[in-house]
Jmol script that loads the backbone (N, CA, C; Angstrom):
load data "model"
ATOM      1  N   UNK A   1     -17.911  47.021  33.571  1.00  0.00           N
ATOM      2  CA  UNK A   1     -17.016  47.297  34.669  1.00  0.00           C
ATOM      3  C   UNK A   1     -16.422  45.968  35.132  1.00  0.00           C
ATOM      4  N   UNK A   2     -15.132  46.015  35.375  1.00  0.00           N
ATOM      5  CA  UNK A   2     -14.435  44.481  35.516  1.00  0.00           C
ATOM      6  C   UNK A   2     -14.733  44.531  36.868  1.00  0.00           C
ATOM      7  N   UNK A   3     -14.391  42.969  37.422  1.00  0.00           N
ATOM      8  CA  UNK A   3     -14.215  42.772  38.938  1.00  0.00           C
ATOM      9  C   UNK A   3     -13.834  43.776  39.953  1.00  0.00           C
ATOM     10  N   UNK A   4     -12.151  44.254  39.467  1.00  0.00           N
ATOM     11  CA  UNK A   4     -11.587  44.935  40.330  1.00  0.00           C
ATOM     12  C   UNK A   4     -12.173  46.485  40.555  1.00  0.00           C
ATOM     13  N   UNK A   5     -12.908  46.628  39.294  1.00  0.00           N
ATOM     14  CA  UNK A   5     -13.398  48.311  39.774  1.00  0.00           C
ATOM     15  C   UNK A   5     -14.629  48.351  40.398  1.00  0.00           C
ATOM     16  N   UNK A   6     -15.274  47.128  40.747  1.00  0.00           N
ATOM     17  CA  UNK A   6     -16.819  47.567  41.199  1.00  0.00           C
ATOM     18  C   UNK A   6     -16.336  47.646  42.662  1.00  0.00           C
ATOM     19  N   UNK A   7     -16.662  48.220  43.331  1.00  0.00           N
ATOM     20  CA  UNK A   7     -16.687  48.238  44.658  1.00  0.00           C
ATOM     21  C   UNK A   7     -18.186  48.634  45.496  1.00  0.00           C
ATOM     22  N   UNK A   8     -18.076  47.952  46.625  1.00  0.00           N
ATOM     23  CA  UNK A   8     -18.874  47.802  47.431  1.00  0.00           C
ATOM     24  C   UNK A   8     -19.492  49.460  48.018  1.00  0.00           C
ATOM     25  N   UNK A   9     -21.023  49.800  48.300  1.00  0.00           N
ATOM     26  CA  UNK A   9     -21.199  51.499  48.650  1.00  0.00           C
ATOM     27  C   UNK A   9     -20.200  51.196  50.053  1.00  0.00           C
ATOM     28  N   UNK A  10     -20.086  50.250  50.942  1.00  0.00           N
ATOM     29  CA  UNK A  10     -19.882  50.322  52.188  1.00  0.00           C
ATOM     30  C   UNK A  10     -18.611  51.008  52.055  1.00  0.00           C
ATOM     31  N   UNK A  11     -17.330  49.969  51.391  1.00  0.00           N
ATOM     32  CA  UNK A  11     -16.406  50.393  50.775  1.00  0.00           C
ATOM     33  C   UNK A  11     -16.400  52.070  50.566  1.00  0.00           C
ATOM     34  N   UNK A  12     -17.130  52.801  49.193  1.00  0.00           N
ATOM     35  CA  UNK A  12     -16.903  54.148  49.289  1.00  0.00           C
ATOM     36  C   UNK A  12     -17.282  55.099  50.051  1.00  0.00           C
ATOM     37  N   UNK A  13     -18.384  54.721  51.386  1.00  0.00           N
ATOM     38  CA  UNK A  13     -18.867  55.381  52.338  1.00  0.00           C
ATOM     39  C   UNK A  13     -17.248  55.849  53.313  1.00  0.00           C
ATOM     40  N   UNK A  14     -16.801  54.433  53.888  1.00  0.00           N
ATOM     41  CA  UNK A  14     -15.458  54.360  54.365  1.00  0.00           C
ATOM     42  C   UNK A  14     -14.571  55.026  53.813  1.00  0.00           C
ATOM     43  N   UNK A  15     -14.107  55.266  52.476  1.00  0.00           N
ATOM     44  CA  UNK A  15     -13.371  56.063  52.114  1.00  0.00           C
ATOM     45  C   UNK A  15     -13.503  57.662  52.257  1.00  0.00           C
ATOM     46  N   UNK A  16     -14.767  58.041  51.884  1.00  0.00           N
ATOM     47  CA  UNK A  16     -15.603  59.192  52.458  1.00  0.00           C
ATOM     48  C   UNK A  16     -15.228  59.388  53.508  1.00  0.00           C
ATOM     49  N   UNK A  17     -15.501  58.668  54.434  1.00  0.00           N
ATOM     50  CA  UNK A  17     -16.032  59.022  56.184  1.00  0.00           C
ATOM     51  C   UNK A  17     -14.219  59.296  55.980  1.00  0.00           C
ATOM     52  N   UNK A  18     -13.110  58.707  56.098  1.00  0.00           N
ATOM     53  CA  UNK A  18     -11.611  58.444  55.980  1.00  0.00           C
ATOM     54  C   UNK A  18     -11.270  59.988  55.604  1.00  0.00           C
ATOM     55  N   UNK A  19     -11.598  60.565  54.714  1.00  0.00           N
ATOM     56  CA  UNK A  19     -11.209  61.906  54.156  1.00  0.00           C
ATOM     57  C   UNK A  19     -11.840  62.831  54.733  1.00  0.00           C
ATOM     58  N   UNK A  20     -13.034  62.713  55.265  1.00  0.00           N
ATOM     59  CA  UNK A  20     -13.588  63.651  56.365  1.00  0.00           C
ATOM     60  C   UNK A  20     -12.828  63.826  57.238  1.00  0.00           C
ATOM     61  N   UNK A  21     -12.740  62.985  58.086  1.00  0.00           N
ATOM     62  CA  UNK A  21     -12.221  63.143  59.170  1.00  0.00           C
ATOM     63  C   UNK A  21     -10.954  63.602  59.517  1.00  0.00           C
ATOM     64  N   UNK A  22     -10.016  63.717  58.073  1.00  0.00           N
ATOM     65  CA  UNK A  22      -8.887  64.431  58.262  1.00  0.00           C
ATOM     66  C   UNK A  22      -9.169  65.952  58.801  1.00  0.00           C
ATOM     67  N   UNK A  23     -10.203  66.738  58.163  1.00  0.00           N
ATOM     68  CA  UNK A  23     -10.612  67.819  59.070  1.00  0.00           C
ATOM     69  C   UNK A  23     -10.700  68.129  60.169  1.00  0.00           C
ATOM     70  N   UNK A  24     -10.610  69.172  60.712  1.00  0.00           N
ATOM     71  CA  UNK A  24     -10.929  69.592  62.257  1.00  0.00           C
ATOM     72  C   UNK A  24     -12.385  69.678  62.143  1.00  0.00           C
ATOM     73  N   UNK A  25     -12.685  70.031  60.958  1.00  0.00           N
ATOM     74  CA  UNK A  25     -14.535  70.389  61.328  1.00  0.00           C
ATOM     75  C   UNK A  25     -15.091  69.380  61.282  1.00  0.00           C
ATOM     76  N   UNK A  26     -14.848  68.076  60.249  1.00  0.00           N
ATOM     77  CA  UNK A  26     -15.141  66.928  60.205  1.00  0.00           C
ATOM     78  C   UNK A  26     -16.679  67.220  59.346  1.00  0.00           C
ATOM     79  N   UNK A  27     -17.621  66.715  59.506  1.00  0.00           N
ATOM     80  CA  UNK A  27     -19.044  66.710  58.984  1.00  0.00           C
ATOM     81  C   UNK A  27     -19.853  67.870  59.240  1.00  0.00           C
ATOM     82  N   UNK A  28     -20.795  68.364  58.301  1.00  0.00           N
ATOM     83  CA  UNK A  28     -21.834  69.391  58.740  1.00  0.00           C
ATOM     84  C   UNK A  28     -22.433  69.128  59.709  1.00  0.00           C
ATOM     85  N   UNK A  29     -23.125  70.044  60.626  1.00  0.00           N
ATOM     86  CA  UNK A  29     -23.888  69.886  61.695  1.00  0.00           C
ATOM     87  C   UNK A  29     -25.469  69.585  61.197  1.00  0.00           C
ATOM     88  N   UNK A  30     -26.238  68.203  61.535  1.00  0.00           N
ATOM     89  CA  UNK A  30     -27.198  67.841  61.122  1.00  0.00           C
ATOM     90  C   UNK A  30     -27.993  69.145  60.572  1.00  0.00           C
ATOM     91  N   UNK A  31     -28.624  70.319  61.453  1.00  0.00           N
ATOM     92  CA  UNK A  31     -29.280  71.005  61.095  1.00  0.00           C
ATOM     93  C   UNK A  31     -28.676  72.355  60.105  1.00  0.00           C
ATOM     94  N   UNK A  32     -27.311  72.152  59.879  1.00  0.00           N
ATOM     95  CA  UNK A  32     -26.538  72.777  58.706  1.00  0.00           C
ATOM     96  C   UNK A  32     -26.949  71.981  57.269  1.00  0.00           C
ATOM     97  N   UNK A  33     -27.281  70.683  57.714  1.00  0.00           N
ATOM     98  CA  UNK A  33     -27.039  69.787  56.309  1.00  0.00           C
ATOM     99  C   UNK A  33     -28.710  69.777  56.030  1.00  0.00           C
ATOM    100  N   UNK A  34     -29.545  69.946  56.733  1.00  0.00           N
ATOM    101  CA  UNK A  34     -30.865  70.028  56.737  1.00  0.00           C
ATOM    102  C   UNK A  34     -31.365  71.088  55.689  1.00  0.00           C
ATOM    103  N   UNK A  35     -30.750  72.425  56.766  1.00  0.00           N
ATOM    104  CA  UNK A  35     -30.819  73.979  56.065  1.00  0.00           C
ATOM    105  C   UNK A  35     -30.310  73.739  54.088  1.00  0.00           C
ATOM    106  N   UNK A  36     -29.107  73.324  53.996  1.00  0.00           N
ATOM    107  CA  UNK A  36     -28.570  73.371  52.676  1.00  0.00           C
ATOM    108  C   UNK A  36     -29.470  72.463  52.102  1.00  0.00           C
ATOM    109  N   UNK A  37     -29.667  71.249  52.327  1.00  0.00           N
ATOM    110  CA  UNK A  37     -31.088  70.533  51.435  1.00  0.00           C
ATOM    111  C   UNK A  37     -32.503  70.740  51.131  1.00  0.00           C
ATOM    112  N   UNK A  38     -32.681  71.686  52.274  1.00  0.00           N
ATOM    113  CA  UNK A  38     -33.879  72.424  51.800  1.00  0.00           C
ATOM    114  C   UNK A  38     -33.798  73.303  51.161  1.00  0.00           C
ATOM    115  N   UNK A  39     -32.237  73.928  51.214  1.00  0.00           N
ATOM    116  CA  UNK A  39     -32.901  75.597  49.976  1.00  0.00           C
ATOM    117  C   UNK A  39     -32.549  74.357  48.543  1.00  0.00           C
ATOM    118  N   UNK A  40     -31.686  73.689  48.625  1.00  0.00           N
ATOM    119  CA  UNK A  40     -31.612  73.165  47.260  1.00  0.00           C
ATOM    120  C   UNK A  40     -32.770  72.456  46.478  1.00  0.00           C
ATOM    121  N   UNK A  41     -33.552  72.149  47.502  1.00  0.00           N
ATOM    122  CA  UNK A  41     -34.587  71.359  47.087  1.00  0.00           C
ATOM    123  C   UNK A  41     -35.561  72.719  46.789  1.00  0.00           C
ATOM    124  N   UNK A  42     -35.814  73.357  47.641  1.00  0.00           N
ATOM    125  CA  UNK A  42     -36.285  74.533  47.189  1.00  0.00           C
ATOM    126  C   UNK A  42     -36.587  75.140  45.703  1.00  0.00           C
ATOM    127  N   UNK A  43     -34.690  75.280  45.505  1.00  0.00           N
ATOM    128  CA  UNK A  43     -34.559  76.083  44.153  1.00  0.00           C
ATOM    129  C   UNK A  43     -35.170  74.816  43.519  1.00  0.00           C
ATOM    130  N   UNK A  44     -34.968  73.784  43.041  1.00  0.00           N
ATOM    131  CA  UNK A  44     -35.729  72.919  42.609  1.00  0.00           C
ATOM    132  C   UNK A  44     -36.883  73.090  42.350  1.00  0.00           C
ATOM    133  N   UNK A  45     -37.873  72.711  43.145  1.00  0.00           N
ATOM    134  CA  UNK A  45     -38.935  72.550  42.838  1.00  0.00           C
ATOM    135  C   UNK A  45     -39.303  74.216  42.499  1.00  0.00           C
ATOM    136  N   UNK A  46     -38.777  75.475  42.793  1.00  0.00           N
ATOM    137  CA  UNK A  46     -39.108  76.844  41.851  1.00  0.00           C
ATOM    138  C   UNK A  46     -38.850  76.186  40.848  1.00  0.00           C
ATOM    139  N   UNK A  47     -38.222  76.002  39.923  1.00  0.00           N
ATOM    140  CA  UNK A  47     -37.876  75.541  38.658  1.00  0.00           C
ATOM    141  C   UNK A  47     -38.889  74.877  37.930  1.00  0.00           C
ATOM    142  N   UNK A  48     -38.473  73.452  38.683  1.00  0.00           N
ATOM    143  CA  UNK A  48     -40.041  72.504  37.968  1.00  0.00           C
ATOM    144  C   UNK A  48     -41.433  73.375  37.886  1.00  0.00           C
ATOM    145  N   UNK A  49     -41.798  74.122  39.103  1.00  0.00           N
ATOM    146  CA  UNK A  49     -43.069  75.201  38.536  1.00  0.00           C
ATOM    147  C   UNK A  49     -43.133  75.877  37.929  1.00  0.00           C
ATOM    148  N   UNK A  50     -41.859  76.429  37.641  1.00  0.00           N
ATOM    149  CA  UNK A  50     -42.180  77.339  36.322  1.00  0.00           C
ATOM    150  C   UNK A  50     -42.076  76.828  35.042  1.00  0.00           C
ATOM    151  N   UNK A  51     -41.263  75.841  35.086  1.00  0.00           N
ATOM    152  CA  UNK A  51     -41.051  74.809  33.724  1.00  0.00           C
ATOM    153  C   UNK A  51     -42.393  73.752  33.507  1.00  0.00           C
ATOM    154  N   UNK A  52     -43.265  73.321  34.435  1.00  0.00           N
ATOM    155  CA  UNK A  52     -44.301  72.816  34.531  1.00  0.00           C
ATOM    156  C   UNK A  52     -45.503  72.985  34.767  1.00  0.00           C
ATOM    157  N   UNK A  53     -45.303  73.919  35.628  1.00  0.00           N
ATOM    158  CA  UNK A  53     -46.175  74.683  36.358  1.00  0.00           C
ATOM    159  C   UNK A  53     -47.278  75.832  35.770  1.00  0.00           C
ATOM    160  N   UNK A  54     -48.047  76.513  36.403  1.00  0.00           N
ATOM    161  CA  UNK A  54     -49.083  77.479  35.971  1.00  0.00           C
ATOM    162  C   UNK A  54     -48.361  78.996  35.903  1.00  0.00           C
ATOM    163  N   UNK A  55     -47.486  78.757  36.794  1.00  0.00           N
ATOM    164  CA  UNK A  55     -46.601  79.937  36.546  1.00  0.00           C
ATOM    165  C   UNK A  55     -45.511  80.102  35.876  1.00  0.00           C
ATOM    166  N   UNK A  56     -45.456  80.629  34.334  1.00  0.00           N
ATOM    167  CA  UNK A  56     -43.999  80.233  33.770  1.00  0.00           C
ATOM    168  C   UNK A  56     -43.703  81.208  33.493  1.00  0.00           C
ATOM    169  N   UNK A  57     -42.068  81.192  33.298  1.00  0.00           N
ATOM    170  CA  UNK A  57     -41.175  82.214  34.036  1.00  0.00           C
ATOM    171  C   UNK A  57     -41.100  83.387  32.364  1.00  0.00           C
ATOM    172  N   UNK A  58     -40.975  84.274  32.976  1.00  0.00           N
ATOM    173  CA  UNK A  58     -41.128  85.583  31.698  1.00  0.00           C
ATOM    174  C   UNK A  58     -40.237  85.021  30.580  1.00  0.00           C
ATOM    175  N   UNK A  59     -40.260  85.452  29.507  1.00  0.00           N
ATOM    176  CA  UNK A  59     -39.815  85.243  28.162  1.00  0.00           C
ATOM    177  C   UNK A  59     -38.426  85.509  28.321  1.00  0.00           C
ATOM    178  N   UNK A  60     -37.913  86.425  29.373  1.00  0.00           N
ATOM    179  CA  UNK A  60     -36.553  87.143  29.388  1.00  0.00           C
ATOM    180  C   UNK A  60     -35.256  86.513  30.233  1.00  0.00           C
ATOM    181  N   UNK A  61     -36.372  85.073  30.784  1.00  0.00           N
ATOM    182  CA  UNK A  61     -35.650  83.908  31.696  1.00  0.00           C
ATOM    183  C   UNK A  61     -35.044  82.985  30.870  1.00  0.00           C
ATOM    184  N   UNK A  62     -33.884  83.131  31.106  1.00  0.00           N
ATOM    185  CA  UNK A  62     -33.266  81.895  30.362  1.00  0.00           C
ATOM    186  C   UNK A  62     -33.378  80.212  30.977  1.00  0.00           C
ATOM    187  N   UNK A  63     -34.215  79.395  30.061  1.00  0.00           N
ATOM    188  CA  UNK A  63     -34.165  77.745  30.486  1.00  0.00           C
ATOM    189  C   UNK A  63     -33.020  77.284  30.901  1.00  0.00           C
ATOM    190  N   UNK A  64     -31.644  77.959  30.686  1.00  0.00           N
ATOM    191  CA  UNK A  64     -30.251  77.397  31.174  1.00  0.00           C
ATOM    192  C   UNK A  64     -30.513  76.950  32.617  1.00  0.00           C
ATOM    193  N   UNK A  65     -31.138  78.417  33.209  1.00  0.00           N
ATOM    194  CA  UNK A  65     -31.332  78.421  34.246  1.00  0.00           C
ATOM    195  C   UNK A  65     -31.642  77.009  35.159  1.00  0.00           C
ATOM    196  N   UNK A  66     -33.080  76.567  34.403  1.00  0.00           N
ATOM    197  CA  UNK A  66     -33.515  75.451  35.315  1.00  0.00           C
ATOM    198  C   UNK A  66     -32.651  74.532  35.085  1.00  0.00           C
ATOM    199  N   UNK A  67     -32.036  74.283  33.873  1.00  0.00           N
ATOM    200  CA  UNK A  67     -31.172  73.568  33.663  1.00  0.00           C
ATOM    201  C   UNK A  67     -29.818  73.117  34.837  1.00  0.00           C
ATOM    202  N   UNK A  68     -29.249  74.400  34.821  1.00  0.00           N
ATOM    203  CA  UNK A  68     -28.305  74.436  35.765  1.00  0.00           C
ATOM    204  C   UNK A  68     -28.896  74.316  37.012  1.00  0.00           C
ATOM    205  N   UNK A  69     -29.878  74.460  37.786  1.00  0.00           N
ATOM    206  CA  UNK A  69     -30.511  74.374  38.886  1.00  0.00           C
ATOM    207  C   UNK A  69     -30.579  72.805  39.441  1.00  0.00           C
ATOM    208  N   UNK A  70     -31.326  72.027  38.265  1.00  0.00           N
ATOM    209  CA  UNK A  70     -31.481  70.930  37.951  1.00  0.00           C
ATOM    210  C   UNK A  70     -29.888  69.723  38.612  1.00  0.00           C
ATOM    211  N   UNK A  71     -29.087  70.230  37.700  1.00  0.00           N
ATOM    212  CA  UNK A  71     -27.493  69.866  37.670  1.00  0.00           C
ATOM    213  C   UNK A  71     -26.925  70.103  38.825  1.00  0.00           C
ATOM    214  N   UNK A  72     -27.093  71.695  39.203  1.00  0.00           N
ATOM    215  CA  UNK A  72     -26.547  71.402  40.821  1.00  0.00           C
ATOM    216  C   UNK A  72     -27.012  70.677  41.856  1.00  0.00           C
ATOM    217  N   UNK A  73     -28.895  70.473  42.283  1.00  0.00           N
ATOM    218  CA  UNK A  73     -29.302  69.763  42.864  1.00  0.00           C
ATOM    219  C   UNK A  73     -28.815  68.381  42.913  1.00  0.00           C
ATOM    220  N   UNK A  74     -28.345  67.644  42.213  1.00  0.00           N
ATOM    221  CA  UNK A  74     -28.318  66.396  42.087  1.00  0.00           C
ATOM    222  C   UNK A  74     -26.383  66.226  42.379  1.00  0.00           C
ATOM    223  N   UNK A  75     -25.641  67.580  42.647  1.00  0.00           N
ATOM    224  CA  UNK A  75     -24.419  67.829  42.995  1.00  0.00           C
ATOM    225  C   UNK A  75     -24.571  67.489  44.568  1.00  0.00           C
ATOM    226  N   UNK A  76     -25.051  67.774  44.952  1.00  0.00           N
ATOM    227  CA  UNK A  76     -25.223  68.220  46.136  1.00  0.00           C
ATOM    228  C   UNK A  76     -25.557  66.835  47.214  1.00  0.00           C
TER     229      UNK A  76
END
end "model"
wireframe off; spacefill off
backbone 0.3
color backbone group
């Protein structure tokens, strides 16, 4: 990555916060952003237990599944 493309997190936080705020709603409400990280973390860790775990998921479950579970968590 050359000079000009690394940029600073502060830098892309600011740009962030900049595009938020064009909204009227602006940011989630702490305990909105709470709620959504816990079910995500949630579906998560269902996953890892059944993929790791003592309980694994019936023959008729597709692994995409955790897969994609996996992928969105880390969206988020």
């Amino acid at each position: 990555m050359s000079e000009s493309e690394q940029r600073s997190l502060q830098s892309m936080q600011t740009e962030v916060d900049d595009y938020i705020q064009q909204f009227k709603t602006g940011y989630f409400s702490p305990l909105g952003q709470m709620a959504r990280l816990t079910e995500e973390v949630g579906e998560l860790a269902r996953e890892v237990n059944h993929y790791y775990g003592e309980k694994q998921k019936k023959q008729t479950k597709n692994q995409r599944q955790y897969q994609r579970n996996l992928e969105m968590s880390f969206l988020y």
